[in-house]
MARTI-508877 format. One record per residue (C-alpha): residue in one letter; chain; x, y negated, z negated. Coordinates in pm, 1 decimal, padded with zeros to 6 digits. Example, Ala and Ser with C-alpha at 12.3 -4.5 7.8 and 13.67 -1.06 7.14 Angstrom:
<'a','A',<01230.0,00450.0,-00780.0>>
<'s','A',<01367.0,00106.0,-00714.0>>
//
This chain:
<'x','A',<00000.0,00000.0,00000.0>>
<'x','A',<00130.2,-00335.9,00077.3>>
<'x','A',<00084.7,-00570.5,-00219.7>>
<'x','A',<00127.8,-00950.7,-00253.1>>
<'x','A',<00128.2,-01032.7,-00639.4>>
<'x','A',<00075.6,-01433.7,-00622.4>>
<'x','A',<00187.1,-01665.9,-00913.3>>
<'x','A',<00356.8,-01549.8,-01244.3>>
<'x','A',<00265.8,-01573.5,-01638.5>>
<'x','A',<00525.9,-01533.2,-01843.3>>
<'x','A',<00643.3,-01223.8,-01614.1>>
<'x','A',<00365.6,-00995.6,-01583.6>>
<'x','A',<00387.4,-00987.7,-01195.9>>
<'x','A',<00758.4,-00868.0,-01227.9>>
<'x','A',<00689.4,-00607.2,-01480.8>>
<'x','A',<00402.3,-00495.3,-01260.3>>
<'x','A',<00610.5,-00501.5,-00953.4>>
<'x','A',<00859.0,-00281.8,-01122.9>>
<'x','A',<00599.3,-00038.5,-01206.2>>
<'x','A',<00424.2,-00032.8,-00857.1>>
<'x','A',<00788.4,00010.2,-00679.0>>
<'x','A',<00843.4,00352.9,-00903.1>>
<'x','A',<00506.2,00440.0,-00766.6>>
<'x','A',<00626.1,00341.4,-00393.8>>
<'x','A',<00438.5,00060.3,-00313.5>>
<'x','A',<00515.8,-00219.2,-00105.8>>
<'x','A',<00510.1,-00496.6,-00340.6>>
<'x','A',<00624.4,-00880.1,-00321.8>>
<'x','A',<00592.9,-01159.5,-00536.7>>
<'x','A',<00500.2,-01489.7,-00456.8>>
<'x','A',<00557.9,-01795.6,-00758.4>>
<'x','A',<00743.0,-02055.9,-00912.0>>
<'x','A',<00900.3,-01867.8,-01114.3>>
<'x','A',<00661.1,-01967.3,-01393.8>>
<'x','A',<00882.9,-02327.8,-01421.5>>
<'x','A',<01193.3,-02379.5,-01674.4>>
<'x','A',<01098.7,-01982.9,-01775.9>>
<'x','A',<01276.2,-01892.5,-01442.5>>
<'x','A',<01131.9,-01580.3,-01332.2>>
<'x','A',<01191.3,-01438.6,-00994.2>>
<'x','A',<01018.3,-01450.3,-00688.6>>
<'x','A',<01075.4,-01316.4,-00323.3>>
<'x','A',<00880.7,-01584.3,-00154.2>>
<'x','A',<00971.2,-01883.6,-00311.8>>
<'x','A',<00572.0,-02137.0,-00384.4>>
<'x','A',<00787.8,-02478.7,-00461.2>>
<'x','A',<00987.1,-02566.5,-00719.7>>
<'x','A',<00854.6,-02604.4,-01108.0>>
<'x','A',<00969.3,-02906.7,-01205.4>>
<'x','A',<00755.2,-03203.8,-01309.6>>
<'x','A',<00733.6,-03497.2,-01135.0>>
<'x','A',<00572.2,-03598.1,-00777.3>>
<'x','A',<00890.3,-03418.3,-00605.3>>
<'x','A',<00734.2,-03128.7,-00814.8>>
<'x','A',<00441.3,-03135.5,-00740.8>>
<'x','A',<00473.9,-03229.9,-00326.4>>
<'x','A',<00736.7,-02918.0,-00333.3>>
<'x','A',<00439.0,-02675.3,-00489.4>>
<'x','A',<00183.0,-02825.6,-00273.4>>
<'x','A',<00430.9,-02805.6,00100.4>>
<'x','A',<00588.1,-02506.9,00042.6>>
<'x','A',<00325.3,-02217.5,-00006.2>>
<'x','A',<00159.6,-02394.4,00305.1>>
<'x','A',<00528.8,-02360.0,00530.9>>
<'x','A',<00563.9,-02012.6,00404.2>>
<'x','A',<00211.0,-01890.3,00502.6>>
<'x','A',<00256.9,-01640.6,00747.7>>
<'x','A',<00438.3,-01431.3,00488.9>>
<'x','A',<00157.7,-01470.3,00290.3>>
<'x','A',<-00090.4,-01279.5,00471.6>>
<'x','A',<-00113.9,-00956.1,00621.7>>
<'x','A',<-00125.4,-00795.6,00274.3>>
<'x','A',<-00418.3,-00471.5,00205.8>>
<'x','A',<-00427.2,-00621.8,-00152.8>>
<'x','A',<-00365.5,-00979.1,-00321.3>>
<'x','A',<-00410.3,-01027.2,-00632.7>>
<'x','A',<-00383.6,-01424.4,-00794.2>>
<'x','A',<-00245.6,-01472.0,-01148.3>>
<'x','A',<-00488.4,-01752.7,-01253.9>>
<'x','A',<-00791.2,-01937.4,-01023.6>>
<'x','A',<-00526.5,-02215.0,-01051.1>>
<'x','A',<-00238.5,-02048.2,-00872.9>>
<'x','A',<-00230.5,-02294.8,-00612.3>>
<'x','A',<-00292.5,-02690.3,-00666.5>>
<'x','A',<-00636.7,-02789.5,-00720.8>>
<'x','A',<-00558.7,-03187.4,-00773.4>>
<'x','A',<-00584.8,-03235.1,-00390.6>>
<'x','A',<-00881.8,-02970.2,-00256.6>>
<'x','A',<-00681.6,-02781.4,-00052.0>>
<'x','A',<-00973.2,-02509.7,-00075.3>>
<'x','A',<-00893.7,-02423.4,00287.1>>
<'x','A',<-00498.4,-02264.4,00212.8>>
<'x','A',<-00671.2,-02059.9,-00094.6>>
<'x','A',<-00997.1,-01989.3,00180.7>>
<'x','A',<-00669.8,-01921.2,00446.2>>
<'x','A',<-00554.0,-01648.7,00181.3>>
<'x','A',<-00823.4,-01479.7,00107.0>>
<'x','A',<-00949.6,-01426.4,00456.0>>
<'x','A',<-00616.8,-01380.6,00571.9>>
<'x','A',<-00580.5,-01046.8,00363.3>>
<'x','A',<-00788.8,-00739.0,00293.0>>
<'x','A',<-00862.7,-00787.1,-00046.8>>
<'x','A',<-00831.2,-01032.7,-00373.9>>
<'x','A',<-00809.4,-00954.5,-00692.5>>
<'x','A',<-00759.0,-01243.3,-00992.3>>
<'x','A',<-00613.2,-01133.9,-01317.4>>
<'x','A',<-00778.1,-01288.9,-01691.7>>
<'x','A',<-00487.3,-01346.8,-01874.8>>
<'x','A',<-00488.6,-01740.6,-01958.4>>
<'x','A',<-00695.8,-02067.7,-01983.1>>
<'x','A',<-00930.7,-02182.2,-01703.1>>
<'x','A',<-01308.3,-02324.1,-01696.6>>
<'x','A',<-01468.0,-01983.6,-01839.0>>
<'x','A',<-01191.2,-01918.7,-02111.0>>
<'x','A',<-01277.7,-02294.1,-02207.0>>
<'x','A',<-01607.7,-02256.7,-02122.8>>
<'x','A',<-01721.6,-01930.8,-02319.0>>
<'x','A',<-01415.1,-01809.0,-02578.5>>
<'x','A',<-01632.1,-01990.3,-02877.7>>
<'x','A',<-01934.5,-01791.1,-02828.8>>
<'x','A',<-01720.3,-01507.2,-02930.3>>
<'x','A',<-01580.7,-01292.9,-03183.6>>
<'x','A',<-01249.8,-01468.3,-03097.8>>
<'x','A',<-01370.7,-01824.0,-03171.4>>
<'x','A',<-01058.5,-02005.8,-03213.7>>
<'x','A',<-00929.6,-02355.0,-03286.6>>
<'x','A',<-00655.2,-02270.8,-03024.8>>
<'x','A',<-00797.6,-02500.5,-02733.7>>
<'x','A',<-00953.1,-02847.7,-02949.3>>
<'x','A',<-00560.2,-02781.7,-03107.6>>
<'x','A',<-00402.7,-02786.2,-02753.4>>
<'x','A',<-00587.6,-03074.8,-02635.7>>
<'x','A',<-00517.4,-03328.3,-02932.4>>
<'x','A',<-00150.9,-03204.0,-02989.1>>
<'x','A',<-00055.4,-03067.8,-02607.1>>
<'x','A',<-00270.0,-03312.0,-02385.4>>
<'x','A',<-00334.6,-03566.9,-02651.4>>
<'x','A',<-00723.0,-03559.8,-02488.9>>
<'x','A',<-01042.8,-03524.2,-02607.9>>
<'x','A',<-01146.2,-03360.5,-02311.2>>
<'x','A',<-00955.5,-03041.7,-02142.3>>
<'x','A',<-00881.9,-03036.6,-01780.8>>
<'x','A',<-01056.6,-02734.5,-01757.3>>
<'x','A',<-01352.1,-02873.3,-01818.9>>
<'x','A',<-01308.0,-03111.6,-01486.2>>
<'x','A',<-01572.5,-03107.2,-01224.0>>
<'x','A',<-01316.8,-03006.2,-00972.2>>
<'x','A',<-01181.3,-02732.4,-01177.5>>
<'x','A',<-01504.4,-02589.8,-01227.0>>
<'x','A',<-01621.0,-02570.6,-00842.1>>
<'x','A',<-01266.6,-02422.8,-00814.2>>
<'x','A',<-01268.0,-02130.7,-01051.9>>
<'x','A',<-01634.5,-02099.7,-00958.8>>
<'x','A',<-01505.5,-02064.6,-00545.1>>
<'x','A',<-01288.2,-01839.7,-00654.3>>
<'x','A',<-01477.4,-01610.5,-00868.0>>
<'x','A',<-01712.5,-01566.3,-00549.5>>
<'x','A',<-01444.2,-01479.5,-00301.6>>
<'x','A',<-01266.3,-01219.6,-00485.8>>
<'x','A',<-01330.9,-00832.7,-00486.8>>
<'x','A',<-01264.6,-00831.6,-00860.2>>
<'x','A',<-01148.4,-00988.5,-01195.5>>
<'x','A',<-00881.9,-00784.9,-01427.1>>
<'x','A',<-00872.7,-00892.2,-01782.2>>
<'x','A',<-00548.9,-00764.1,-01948.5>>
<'x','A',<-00706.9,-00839.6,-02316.2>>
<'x','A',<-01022.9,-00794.4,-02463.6>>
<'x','A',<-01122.6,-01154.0,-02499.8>>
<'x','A',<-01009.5,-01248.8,-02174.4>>
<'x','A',<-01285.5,-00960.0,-02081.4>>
<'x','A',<-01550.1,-01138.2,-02268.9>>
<'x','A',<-01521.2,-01477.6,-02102.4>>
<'x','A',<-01573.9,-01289.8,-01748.3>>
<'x','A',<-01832.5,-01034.2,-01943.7>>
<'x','A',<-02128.4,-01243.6,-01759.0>>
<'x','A',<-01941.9,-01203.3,-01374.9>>
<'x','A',<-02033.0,-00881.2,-01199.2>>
<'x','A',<-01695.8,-00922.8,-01082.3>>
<'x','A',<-01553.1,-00808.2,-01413.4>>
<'x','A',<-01315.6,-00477.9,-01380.5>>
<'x','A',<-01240.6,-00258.9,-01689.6>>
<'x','A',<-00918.9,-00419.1,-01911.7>>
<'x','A',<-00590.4,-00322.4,-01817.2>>
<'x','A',<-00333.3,-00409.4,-02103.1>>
<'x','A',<-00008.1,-00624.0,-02025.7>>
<'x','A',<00225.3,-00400.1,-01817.5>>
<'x','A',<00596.5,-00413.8,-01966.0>>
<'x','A',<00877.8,-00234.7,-01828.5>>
<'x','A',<01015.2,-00032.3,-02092.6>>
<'x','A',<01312.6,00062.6,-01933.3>>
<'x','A',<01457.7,-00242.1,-01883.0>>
<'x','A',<01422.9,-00359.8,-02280.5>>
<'x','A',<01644.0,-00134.3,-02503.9>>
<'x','A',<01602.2,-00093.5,-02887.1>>
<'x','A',<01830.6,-00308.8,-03123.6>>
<'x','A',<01624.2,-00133.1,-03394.1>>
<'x','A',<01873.1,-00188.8,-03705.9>>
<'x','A',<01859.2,-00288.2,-04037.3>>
<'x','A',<01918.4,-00681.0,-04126.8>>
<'x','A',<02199.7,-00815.2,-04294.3>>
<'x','A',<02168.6,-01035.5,-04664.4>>
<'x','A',<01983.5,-01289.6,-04455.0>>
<'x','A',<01690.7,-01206.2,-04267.2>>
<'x','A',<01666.8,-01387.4,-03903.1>>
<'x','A',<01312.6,-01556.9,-03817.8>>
<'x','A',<01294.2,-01698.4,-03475.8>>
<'x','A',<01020.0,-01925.6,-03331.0>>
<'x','A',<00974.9,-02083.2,-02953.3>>
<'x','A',<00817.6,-02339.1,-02905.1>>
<'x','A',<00621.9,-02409.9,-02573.6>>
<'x','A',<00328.1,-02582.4,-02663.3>>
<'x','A',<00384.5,-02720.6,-03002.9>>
<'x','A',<-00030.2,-02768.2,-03065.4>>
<'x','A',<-00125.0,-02388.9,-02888.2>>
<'x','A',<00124.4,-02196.6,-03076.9>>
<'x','A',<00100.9,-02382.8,-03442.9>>
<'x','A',<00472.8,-02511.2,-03415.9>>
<'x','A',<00347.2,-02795.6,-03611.3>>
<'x','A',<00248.0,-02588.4,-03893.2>>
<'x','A',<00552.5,-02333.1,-03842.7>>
<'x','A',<00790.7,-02597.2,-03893.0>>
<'x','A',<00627.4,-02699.1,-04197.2>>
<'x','A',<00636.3,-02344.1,-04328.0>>
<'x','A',<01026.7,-02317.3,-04225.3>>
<'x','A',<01084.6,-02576.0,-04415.2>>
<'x','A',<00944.7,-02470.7,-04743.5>>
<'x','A',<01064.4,-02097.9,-04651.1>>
<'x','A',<01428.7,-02270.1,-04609.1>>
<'x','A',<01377.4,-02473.0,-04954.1>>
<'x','A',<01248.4,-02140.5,-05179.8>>
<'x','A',<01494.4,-01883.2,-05000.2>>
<'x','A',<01828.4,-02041.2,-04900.7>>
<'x','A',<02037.0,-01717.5,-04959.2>>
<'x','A',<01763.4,-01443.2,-04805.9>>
<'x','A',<01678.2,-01636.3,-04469.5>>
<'x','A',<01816.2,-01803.6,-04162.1>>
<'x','A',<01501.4,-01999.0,-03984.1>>
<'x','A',<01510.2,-02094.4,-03621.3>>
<'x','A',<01383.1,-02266.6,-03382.4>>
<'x','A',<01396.3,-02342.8,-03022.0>>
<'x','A',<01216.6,-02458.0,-02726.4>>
<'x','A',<01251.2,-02464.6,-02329.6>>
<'x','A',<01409.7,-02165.9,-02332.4>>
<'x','A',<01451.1,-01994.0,-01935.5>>
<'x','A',<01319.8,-01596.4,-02011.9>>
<'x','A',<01695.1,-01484.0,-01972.9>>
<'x','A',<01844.9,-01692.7,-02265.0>>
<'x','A',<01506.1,-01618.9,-02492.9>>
<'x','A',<01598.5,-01228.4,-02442.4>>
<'x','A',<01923.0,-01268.3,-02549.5>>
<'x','A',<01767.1,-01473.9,-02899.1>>
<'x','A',<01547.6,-01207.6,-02941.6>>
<'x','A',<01830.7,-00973.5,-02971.1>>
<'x','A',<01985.6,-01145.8,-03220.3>>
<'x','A',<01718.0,-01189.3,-03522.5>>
<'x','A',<01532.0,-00987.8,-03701.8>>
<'x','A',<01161.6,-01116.5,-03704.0>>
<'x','A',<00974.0,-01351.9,-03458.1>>
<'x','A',<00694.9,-01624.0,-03577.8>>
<'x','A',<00516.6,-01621.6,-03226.4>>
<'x','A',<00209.0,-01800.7,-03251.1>>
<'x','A',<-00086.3,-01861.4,-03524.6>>
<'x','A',<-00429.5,-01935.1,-03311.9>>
<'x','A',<-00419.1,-01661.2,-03033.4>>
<'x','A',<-00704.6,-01375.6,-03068.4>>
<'x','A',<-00443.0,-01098.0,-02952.2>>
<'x','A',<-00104.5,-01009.2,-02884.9>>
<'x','A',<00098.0,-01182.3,-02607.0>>
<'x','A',<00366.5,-01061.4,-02369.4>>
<'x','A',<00662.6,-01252.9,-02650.0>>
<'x','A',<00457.6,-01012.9,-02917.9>>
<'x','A',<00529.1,-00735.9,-02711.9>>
<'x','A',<00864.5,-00777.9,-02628.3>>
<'x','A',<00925.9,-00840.5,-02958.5>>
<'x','A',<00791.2,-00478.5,-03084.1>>
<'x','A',<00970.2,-00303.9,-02795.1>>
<'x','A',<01287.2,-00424.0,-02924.0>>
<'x','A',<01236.1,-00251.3,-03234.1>>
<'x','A',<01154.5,-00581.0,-03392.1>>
<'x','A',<00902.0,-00735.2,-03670.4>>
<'x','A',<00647.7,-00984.4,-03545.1>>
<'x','A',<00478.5,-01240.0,-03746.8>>
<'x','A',<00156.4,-01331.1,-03541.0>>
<'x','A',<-00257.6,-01455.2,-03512.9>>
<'x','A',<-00483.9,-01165.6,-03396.3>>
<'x','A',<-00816.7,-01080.3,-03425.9>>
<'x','A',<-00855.0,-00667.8,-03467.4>>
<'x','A',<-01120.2,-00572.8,-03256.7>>
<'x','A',<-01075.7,-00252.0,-03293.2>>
<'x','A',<-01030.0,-00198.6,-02900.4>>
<'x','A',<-00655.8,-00201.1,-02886.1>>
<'x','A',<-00569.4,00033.3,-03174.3>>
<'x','A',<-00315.9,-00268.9,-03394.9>>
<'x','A',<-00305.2,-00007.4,-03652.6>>
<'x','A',<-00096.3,00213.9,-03429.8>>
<'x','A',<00173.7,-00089.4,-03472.5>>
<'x','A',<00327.6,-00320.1,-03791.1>>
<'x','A',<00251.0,-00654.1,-03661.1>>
<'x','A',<00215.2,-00879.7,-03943.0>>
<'x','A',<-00158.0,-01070.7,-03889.2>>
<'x','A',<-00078.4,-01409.1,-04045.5>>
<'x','A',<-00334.1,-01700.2,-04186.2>>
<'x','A',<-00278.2,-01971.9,-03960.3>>
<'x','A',<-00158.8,-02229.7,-04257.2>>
<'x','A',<00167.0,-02294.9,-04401.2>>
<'x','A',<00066.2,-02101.6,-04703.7>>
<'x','A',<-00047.6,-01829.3,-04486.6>>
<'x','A',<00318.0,-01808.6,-04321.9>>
<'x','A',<00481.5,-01791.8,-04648.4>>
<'x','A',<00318.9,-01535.0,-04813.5>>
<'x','A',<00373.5,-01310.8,-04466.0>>
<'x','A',<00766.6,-01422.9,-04432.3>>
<'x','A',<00761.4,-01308.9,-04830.7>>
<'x','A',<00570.0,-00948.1,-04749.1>>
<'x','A',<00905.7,-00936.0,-04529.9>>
<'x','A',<01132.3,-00984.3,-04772.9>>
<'x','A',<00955.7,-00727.0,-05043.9>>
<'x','A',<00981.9,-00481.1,-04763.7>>
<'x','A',<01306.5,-00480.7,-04621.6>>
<'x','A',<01380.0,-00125.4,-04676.4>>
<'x','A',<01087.7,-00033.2,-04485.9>>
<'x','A',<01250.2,-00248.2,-04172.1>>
<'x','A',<01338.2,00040.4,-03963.6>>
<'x','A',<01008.4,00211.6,-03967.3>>
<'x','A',<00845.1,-00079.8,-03847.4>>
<'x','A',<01077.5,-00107.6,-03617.9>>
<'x','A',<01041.8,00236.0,-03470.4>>
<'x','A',<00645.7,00230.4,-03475.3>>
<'x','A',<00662.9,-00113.1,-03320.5>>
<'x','A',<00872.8,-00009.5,-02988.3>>
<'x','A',<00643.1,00343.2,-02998.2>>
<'x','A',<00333.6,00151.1,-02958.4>>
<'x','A',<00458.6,-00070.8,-02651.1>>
<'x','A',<00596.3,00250.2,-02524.9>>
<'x','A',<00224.9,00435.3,-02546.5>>
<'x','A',<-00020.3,00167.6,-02425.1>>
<'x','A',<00186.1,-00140.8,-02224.0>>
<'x','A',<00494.5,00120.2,-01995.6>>
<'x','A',<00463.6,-00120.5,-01646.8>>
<'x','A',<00441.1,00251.3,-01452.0>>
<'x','A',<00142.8,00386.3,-01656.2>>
<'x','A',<-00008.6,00023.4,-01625.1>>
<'x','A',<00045.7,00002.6,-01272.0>>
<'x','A',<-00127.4,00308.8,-01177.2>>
<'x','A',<-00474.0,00148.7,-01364.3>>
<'x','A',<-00402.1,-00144.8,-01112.5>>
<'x','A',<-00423.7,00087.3,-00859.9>>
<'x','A',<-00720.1,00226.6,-00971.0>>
<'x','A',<-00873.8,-00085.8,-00946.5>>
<'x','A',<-00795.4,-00243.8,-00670.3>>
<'x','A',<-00927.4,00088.8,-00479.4>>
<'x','A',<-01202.1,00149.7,-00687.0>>
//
């Protein structure tokens, strides 16, 4: 099958790629590389810088490369907003879609129905009024926009099929008859080995920041700083932002826990990477019961500073018990997230 994965998130096109090649499928990836995170692409859709040069470079270049773009039996679009929606280009996204045999969009991020529908749920979260006032410094989101909304709405009517890779990204497409079945984040196990061991005196605790109001870094830092204060001699607190993937890797190898983010209703691909690692995550998630967290020893945190310290302090009570955490941490990402296994429930879907 000839495949044309289009746009990235935080590198769940490249782990799926992986896992479609060991299955012998024709795969290419179209993107930006996800901006500063640098992923790879083998058609190159402009550059991700901000900026007009930015922007003109994401808006000319996908449009001088479209002959490779087509041609494709399946294509399947990262977000409804792979491709600029400032300027109504509807036609190049129309040009794609009729241009190949058939499109698939994944759930795996914010656009008009995660906005529009995540607060009816059992994941009501503060996550998106915190990202406007602290991220966009708005009252109102941008993907609440008229022009956003006929665009995910266009979209949602031209593809064969939507493929939520959580649970609550299922639930804000539950109302589509487009919705497929979830398919959880693929990761490709082989390429992340274990640096399961035990920590020295001082206990490592990593966070990265991206978006200081979505992930809590506000309230993190704030807890670091009271953590730092109360246990100079047990931990060494860090943090970083703007990190490209390559560099954040090579961070995670080197500490013992990561703070990833407090307002989130699941586990994100950082979670995951973390656990395969053989590593302890501090994190926000709602158990629904659906993706078997008790299988794992991810540390659900209260999203305050008080709620941060008492879960950096379990740590600490329970170093001897690192290890096994550890081990049932990279065993779980192993079981339900290996990029082959994953790939072949893509497959499944786009021929179903």
């Amino acid at each position: 099958m000839k495949i044309l994965l289009f746009g990235e998130f935080s590198g769940v096109h490249l782990n799926l790629k992986r896992g479609l090649i060991s299955l012998d499928q024709n795969v290419t990836i179209a993107s930006t590389g996800d901006g500063w995170k640098g992923f790879g692409a083998d058609i190159s859709l402009g550059k991700g810088g901000a900026g007009l040069a930015g922007k003109l470079s994401r808006i000319a270049t996908p449009i001088i490369s479209r002959r490779d773009l087509i041609g494709y039996d399946v294509i399947q679009l990262i977000s409804p907003f792979s491709y600029f929606t400032e300027y109504g280009l509807y036609s190049f996204q129309k040009y794609l879609i009729e241009n190949n045999e058939r499109t698939f969009l994944v759930s795996a991020g914010c656009d008009y129905y995660f906005r529009k529908n995540i607060q009816k749920s059992f994941f009501k979260t503060p996550l998106c009024d915190r990202c406007l006032a602290i991220d966009y410094g708005s009252k109102v989101c941008p993907y609440e926009s008229e022009g956003k909304k006929q665009w995910n709405e266009r979209i949602l009517r031209y593809v064969n099929g939507v493929i939520p890779l959580a649970p609550f990204y299922e639930y804000v497409y539950r109302f589509s008859d487009k919705i497929r079945p979830m398919i959880p984040f693929p990761i490709d196990t082989s390429q992340v080995q274990s640096e399961l061991k035990k920590p020295g005196k001082k206990i490592k605790i990593f966070h990265g920041i991206n978006r200081r109001g979505f992930k809590g870094s506000d309230v993190i830092e704030k807890a670091f700083d009271r953590l730092q204060s109360k246990y100079p001699k047990d931990l060494e607190l860090i943090i970083a932002k703007g990190m490209p993937y390559k560099i954040y890797l090579e961070t995670l190898r080197n500490v013992d826990v990561v703070l990833d983010q407090l307002y989130s209703p699941g586990w994100g691909i950082n979670t995951l990477i973390t656990m395969l690692m053989g590593k302890l995550v501090i994190t926000h998630y709602k158990d629904d019961g659906v993706v078997n967290h008790n299988e794992a020893s991810v540390v659900n945190v209260v999203p305050s500073v008080e709620g941060i310290v008492e879960s950096v302090e379990w740590i600490l009570e329970n170093k001897n018990n690192y290890v096994y955490y550890g081990e049932r941490n990279r065993l779980y990402v192993e079981k339900y997230h290996d990029h082959i296994h994953i790939a072949k429930k893509f497959l499944s879907a786009w021929n179903g």
